[in-house]
TITOR-410431 format. One record per residue (C-alpha): x, y, z. Coordinates in steps of 0.001 Angstrom, whole numbers, padded with zeros to 6 digits, m for minus. Each point is the difference from the previous one (the first is absolute). Example, Ala and Ser with C-alpha at 12.3 -4.5 7.8 and 13.67 -1.06 7.14 Angstrom:
2
       c1       c2       c3
   012300  m004500   007800
   001370   003440  m000660
This chain:
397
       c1       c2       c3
   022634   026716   007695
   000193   001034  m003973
   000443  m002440  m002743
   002733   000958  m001944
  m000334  m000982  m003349
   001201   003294  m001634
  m001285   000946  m003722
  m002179  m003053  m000258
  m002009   000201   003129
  m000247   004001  m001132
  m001373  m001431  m003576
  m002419  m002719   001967
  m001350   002813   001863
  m000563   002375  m002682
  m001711  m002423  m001876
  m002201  m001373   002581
  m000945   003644   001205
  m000973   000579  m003729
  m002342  m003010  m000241
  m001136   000659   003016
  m001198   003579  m000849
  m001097  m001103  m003414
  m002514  m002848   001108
  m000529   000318   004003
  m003762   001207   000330
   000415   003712   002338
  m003439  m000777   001262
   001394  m003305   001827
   003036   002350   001992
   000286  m000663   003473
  m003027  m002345  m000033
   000214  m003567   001436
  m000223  m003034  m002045
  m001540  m002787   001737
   002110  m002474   000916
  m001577  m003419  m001278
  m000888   001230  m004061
  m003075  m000425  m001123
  m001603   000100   003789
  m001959   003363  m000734
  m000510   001389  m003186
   001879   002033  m001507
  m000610   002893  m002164
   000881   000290  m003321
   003391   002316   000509
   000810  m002910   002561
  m000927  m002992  m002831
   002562   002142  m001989
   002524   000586   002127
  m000224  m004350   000900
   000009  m001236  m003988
   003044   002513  m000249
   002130  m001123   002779
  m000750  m003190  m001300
   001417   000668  m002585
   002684   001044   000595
   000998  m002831   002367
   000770   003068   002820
  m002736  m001968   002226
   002877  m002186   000544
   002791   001964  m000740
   003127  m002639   000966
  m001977  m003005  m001690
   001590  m001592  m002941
  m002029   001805  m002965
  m000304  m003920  m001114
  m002651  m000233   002322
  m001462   003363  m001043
   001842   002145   002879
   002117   003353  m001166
   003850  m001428   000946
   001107   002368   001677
   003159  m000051   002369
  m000584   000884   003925
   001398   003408  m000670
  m002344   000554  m003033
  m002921  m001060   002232
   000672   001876   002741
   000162   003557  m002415
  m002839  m001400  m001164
  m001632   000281   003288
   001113   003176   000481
  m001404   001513  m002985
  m003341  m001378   000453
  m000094   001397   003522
   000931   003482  m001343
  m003197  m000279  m001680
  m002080  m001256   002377
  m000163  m003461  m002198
  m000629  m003313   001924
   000176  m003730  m001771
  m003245  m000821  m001195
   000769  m003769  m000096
   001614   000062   003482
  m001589  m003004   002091
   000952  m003365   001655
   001145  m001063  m003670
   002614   002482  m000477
   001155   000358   003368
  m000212  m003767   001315
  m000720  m002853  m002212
   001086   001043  m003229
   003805   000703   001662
  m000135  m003277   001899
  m001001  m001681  m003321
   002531   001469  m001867
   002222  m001849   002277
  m001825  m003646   000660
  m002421  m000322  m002811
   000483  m001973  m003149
   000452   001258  m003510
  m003980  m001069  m000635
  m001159   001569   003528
   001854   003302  m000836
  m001139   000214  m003586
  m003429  m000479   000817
  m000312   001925   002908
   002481   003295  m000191
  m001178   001220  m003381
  m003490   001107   001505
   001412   001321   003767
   002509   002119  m002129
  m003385   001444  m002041
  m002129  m000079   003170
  m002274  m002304  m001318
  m000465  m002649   002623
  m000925   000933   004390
   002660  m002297   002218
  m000779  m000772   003914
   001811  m001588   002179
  m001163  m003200   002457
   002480  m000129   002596
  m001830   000631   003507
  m002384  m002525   001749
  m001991   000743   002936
   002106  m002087   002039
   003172   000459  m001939
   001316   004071   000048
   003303   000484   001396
   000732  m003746   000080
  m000745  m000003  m003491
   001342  m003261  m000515
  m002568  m001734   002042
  m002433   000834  m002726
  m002657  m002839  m000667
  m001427   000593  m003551
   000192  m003264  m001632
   001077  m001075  m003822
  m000755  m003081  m001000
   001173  m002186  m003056
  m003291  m000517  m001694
   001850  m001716  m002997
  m000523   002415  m003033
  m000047   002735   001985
   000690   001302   003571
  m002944   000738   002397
  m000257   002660   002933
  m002011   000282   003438
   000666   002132   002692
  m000559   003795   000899
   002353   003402  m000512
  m000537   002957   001806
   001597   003877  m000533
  m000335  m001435  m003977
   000865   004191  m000994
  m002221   000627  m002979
  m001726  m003818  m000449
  m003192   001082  m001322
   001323   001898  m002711
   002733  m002675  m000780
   000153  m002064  m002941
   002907  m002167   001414
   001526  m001102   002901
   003415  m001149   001267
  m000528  m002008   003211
   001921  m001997   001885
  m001687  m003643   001273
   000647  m002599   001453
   001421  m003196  m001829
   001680  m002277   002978
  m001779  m000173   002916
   003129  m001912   001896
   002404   003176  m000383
  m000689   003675   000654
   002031   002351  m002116
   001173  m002732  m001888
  m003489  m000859  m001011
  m001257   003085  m001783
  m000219   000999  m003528
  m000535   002833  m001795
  m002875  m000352  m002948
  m002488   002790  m001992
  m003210  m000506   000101
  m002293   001254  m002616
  m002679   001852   002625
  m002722   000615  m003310
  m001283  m003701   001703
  m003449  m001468   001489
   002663  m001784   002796
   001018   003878   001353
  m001961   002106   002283
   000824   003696   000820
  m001256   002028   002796
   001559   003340   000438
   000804   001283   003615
  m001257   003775   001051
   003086   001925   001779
  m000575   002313   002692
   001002   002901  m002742
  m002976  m000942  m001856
   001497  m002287  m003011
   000232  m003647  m000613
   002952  m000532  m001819
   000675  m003421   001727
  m001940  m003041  m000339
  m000990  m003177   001534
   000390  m003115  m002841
  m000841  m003167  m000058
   001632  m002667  m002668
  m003018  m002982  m000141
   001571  m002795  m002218
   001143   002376  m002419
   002546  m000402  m002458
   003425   000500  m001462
   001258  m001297  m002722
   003532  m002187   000779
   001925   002770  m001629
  m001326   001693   002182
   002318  m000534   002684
   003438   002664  m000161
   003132  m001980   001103
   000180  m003378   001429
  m003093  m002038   001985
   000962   000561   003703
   002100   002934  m000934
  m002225   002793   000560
   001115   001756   002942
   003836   001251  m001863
  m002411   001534  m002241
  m002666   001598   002235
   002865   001848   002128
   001955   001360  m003015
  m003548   001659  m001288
  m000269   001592   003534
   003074   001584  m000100
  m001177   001459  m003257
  m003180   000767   001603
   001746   002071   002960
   002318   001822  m002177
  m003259   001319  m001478
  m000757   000734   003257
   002836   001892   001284
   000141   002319  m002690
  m001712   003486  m001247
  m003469  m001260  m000263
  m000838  m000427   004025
   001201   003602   000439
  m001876   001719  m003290
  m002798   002576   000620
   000499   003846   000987
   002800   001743   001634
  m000061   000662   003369
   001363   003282  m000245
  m001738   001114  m002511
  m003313  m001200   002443
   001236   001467   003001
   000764   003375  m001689
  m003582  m000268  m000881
  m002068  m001358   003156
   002681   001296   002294
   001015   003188  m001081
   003779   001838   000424
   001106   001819   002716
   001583   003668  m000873
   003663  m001602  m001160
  m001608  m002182  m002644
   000207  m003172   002106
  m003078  m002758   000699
  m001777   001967   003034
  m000023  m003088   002115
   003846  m000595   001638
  m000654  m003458   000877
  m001926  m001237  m003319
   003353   002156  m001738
   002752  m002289   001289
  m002712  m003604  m000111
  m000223   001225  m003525
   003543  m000004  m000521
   000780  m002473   001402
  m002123  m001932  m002498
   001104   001454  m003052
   003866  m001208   001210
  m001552  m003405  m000061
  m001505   000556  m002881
   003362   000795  m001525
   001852  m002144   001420
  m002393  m003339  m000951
  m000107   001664  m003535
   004275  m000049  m000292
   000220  m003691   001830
  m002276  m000946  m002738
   001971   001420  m002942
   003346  m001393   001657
  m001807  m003450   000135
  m000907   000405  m003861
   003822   001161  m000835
   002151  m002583   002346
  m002646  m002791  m002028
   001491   000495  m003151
  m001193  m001899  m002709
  m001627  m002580   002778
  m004463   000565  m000201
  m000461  m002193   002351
  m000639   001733   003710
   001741  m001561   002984
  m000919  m000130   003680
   000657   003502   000069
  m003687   000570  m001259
  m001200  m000732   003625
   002052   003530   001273
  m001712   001322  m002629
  m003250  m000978   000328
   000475   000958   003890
   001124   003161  m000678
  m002136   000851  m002887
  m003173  m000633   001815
   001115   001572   003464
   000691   003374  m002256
  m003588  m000543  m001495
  m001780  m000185   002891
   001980   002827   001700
  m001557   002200  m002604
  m003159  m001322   000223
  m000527   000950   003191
   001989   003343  m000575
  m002501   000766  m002581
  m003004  m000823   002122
   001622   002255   002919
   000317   002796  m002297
  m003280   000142  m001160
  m001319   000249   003115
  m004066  m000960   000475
  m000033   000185  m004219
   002196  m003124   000324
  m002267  m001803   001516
  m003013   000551  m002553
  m001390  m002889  m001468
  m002561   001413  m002909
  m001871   002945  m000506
   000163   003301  m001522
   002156   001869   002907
   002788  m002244  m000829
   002166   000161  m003260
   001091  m003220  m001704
   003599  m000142   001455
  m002007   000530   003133
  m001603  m003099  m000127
   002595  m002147  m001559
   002178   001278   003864
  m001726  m002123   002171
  m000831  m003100  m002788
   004435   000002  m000679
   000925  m000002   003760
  m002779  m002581   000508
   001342  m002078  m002550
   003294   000543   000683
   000042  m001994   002820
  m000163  m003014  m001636
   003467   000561  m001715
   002307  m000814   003000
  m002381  m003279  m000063
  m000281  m001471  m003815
   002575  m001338  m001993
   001614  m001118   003063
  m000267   001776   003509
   002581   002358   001565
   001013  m002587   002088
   000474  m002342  m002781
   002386   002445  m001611
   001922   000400   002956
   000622  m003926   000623
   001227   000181  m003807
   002381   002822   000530
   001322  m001528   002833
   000667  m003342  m001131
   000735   000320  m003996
   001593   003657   000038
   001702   000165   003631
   000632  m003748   000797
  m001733  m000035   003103
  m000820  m003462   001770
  m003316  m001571  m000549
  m000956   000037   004076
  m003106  m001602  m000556
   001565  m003199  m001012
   001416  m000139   003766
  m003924   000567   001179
């Protein structure tokens, strides 16, 4: 769906096109940006590109420019998008503090927590992680067993978090422990933990596509201050599900479905038959088929974005999202891998160009979507309860 803001979305667009052009480094186009900053180093057109996003508060584009973000409407943001994708540019600040914490903190933090800790997210200055799943607490999040204790001056933490995306480059954490033992969901809250600590262990977990970029941690009597603690003792868990649905409308948008076109790949591993057509019949109509879903994900989305208004805060309607988004994602994946043939399958050497290699390590990877931030199944059970109104059956179990 369009935004129709007439001569001044025009204006906006011009001007952001113009900056863009004007201080965008060409040799960055098309090139990813990792997604936790400061994980890998960057080079010094990428150290540029950061300081002047930064700058301009466009890390954050819809943040109050207060806190150091650019204050820009939806509408504004979402040309904004589009212009940087025209030139291949990706957020160099983008991480778990954009996308998840610094939203949710917008929303529950205090004036002190917000001033101290938006500022540098918005610049790209400080590494968030987040310590929500236990070993014995995944789906049933809420059984989670980490404890906080009231240690008087301070607050202190024991327990274990697992999946912790991006812990051992992290400089903070938001984590959600456990403060009542006598309740369950009523017995969580939600406190940042400062993981530059001798109490905080990191051990980074190998993937079968041949990354760690999850982590085993372990909290031993370490520390957060008491103002520490976003939103009320014992009143964690409001707080811990509104950042997941900002986490899963991350999720069910463009980023699971970047990379290459599949046309444009099958045209070149597949070849065209004598009418101009993909050679292969069958791959043809799977291929279209996934560029309708595709579409229509891409226009769901955009309605979403123009039926919310002025409202920045996602609803339930992040977990069709996330489904959907990560369905599509893997549907290419393995579309890719198919279309490459046996050079989809390479794994290093010479004989296989880099996109090559990155075929098999994506649809590896790519399983895990459908799985973190809230399975598949999880979604669905949301869907059907908070968006269709369907009985809870389990309760009669």
């Amino acid at each position: 769906m369009a935004d129709f803001g007439g001569s001044e979305l025009d204006t906006f667009r011009a001007e952001a096109r113009a900056w863009l052009e004007e201080n965008f480094p060409k040799s960055l186009a098309f090139q990813p940006v990792a997604m936790i900053p400061g994980a890998e180093g960057l080079t010094a057109d990428g150290k540029a590109w950061k300081q002047r996003m930064a700058d301009k508060g466009w890390g954050a584009p819809t943040w109050s420019t207060e806190y150091g973000g650019g204050g820009l409407s939806g509408a504004e943001a979402r040309v904004l998008q589009q212009e940087m994708a025209r030139v291949g540019a990706e957020n160099p600040v983008a991480g778990m503090g954009t996308s998840m914490f610094g939203p949710t903190l917008l929303e529950y933090g205090t004036e002190a927590q917000k001033r101290r800790h938006i500022p540098p997210i918005v610049r790209g200055e400080l590494r968030w992680c987040q310590g929500y799943s236990e070993p014995g607490a995944g789906s049933d999040l809420a059984s989670l067993q980490t404890k906080c204790e009231d240690a008087g001056d301070h607050w202190k933490i024991n327990g274990q978090k697992i999946w912790t995306s991006g812990a051992q480059y992290a400089d903070w954490c938001f984590c959600l422990v456990r403060t009542d033992n006598t309740k369950k969901h009523e017995g969580i809250s939600f406190v940042l933990i400062n993981m530059r600590q001798p109490g905080v262990e990191t051990r980074p977990i190998k993937l079968i596509a041949g990354t760690s970029p999850f982590c085993e941690t372990f909290f031993t009597d370490a520390r957060a201050e008491k103002d520490d603690m976003v939103g009320p003792l014992n009143g964690g868990w409001t707080i811990g599900k509104r950042l997941l649905q900002h986490e899963r409308s991350g999720q069910g948008g463009g980023r699971m479905m970047a990379g290459a076109n599949v046309v444009d790949l099958a045209k070149k591993y597949v070849g065209l038959d004598d009418r101009g057509r993909i050679a292969d019949p069958d791959l043809r109509t799977r291929i279209a088929k996934h560029m309708m879903d595709a579409r229509a994900h891409g226009l769901t989305l955009n309605r979403a974005a123009a039926e919310a208004k002025g409202n920045v805060n996602p609803s339930a309607t992040t977990s069709v999202m996330k489904n959907s988004g990560t369905w599509i994602g893997q549907e290419k994946a393995e579309l890719t891998v198919e279309i490459m043939g046996h050079q989809g399958l390479g794994w290093e050497g010479d004989q296989f160009s880099k996109e090559e290699r990155e075929a098999a390590r994506t649809w590896l990877s790519g399983k895990a979507t459908t799985i973190f931030g809230g399975s598949q199944e999880i979604q669905s059970n949301i869907v059907s309860k908070r968006i269709l109104g369907l009985p809870d059956t389990t309760q009669n179990t």
